[in-house]
C-alpha positions as CSV (number, residue, x, y, z in Angstrom):
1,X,6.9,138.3,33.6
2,X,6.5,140.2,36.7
3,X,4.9,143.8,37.6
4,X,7.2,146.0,39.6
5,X,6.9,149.6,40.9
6,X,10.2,151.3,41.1
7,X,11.1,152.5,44.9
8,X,13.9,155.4,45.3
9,X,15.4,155.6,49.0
10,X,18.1,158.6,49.9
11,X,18.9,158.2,46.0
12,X,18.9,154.5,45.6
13,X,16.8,153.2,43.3
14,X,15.5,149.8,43.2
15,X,12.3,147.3,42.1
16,X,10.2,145.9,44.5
17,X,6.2,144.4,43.4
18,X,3.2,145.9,45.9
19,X,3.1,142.9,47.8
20,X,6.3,143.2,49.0
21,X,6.0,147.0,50.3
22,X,2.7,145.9,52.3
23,X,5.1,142.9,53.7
24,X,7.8,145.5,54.3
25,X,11.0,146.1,51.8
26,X,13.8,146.5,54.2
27,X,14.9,146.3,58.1
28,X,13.9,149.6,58.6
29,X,10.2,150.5,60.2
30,X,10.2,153.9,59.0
31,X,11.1,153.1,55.1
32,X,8.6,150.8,55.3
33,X,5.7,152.8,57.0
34,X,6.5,155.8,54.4
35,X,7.1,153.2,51.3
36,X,3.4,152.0,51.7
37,X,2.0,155.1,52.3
38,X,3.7,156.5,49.1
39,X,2.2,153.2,47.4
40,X,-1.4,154.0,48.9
41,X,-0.9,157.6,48.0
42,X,-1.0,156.7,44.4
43,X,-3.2,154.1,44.2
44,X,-5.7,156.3,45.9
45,X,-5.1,159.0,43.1
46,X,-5.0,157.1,40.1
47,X,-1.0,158.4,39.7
48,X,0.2,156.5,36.3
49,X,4.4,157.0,35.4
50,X,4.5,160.0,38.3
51,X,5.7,159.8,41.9
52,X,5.2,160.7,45.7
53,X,7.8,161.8,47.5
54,X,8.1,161.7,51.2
55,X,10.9,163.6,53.2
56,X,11.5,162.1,57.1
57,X,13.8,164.5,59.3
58,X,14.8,164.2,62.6
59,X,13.1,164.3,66.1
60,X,13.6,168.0,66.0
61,X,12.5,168.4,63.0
62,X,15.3,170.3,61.8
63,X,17.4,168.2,59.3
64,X,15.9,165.9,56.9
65,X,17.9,163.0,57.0
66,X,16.0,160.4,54.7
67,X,13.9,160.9,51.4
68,X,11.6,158.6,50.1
69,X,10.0,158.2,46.3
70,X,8.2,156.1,44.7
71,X,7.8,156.0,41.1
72,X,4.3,155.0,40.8
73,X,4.4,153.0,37.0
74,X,4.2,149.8,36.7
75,X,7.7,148.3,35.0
76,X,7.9,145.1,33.6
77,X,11.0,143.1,34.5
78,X,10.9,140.3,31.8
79,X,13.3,137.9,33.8
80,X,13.1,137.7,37.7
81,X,14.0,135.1,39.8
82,X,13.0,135.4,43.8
83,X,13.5,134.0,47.4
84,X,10.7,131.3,47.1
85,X,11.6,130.4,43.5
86,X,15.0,129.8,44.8
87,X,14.0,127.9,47.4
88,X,11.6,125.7,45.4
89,X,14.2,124.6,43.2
90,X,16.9,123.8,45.9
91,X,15.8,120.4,46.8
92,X,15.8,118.6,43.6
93,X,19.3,120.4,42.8
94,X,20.7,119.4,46.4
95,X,19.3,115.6,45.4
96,X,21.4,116.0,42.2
97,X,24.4,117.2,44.0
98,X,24.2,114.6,46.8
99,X,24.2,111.6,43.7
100,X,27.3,112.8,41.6
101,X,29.0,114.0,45.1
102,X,29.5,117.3,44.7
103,X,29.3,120.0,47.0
104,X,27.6,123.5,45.9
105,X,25.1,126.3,46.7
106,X,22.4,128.1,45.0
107,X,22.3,131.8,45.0
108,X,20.3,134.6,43.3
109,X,22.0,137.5,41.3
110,X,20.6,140.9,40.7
111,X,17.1,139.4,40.9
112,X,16.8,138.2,37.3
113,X,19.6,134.7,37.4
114,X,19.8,131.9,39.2
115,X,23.5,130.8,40.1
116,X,24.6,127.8,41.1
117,X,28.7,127.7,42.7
118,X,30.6,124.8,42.5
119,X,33.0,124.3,45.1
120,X,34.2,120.9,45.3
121,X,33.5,117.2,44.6
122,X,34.1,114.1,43.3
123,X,34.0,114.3,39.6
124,X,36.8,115.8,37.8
125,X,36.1,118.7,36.2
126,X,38.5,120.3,35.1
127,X,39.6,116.9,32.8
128,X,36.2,116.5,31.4
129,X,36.6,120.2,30.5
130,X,37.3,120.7,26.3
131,X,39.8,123.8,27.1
132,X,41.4,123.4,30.5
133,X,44.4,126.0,30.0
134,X,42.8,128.9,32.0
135,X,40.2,126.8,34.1
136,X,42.3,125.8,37.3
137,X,43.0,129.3,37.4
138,X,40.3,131.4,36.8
139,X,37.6,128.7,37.3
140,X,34.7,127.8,35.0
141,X,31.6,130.3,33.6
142,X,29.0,127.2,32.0
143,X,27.4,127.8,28.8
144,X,23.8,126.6,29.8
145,X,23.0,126.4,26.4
146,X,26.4,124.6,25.2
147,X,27.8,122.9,28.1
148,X,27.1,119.1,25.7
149,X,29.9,120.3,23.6
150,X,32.0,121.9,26.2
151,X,32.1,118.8,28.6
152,X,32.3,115.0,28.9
153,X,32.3,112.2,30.6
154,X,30.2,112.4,34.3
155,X,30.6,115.8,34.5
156,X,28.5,116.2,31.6
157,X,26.2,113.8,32.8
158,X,25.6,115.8,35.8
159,X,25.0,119.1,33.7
160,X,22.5,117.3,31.9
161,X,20.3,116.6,35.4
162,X,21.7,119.8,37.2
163,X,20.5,122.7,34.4
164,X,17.4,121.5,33.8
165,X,16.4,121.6,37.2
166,X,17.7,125.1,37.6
167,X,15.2,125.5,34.1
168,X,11.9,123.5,36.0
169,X,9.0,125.9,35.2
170,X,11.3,128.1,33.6
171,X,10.8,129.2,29.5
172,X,12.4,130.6,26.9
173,X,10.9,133.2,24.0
174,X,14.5,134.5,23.0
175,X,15.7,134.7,19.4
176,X,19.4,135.1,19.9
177,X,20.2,135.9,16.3
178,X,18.2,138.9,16.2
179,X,19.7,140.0,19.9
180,X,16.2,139.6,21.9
181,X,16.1,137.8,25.1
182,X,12.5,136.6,27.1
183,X,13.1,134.1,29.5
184,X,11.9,133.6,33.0
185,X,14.6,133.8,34.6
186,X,18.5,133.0,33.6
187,X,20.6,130.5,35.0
188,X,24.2,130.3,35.6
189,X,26.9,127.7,36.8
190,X,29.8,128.7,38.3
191,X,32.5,125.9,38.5
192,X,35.1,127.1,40.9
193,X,35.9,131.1,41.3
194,X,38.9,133.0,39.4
195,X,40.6,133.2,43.5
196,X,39.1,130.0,44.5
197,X,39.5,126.8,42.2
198,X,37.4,123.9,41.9
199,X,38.6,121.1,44.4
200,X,38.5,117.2,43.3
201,X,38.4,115.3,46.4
């Protein structure tokens, strides 16, 4: 579970923690100088669930050209996954790809899932697949939770090493009959893409 602030740039709203605006949230000096100043601003006042806002205009001071807000609550995002998780995990998952021969990379998606593409390899997939009508095509989505009874033969073997990995420090409060979902952080396996299929070589 992390705590996140909730930054609004020219309309465009996104979560960042504190830590990150003192480090700097984007590319651009300015967004980050008035970022941490609006996150100073409300420490310094005690500000709970309101915001500061900050308008920058230009060196004539004429036209504003860039508005900055900051909500300052603090919003719990129940599954996030970032840079330095990603980056922890990658070796034993490169390790598991380098046994089975298979060639893949691990990316993050909207901060909360942890994806890992398939591109090619040596197992064959697509045959130790249970429903291979629409896979060369549109490539396969993994059930982490299901893949034993979706797949066989090495490929499930190789699911069985891969996911957990993905899973390493990872856990899992969800009770999917009743619809709620608290995990750390989700995983996904992409075998092949729906313009791109999986390769066997």
């Amino acid at each position: 579970m992390k705590r996140k602030v909730r930054v609004i740039v020219n309309g465009v709203s996104f979560y960042t923690t504190k830590s990150q605006i003192v480090r700097g949230v984007g590319d651009v000096s300015i967004i980050n100088t008035f970022v941490e100043l609006a996150l100073k601003e409300c420490i310094r006042d005690g500000i709970k669930g309101l915001g500061r806002t900050f308008t920058a205009y230009d060196s004539k001071m004429n036209q504003p050209h860039t508005k900055f807000k900051l909500i300052c609550k603090e919003y719990y995002i129940m599954a996030y996954v970032s840079q330095e998780l990603k980056a922890k995990i990658a070796p034993k998952v490169k390790a598991i790809l380098k046994k089975y021969k298979v060639k893949g990379s691990l990316a993050v998606n909207h901060h909360s899932t942890l994806v890992l593409n398939i591109k090619e390899g040596a197992l064959d997939m697509y045959k130790d697949y249970a429903s291979t009508e629409d896979a060369a095509k549109f490539g396969i989505q993994v059930n982490p939770y299901h893949y034993k009874n979706h797949f066989e033969g090495r490929t499930r073997a190789f699911l069985a090493e891969v996911i957990p990995a993905m899973n390493e420090g990872n856990f899992d409060k969800s009770d999917i009959q009743s619809d709620y979902f608290h995990v750390g952080w989700y995983v996904s396996v992409n075998i092949g893409k729906w313009n791109k299929p999986y390769a066997k070589v």
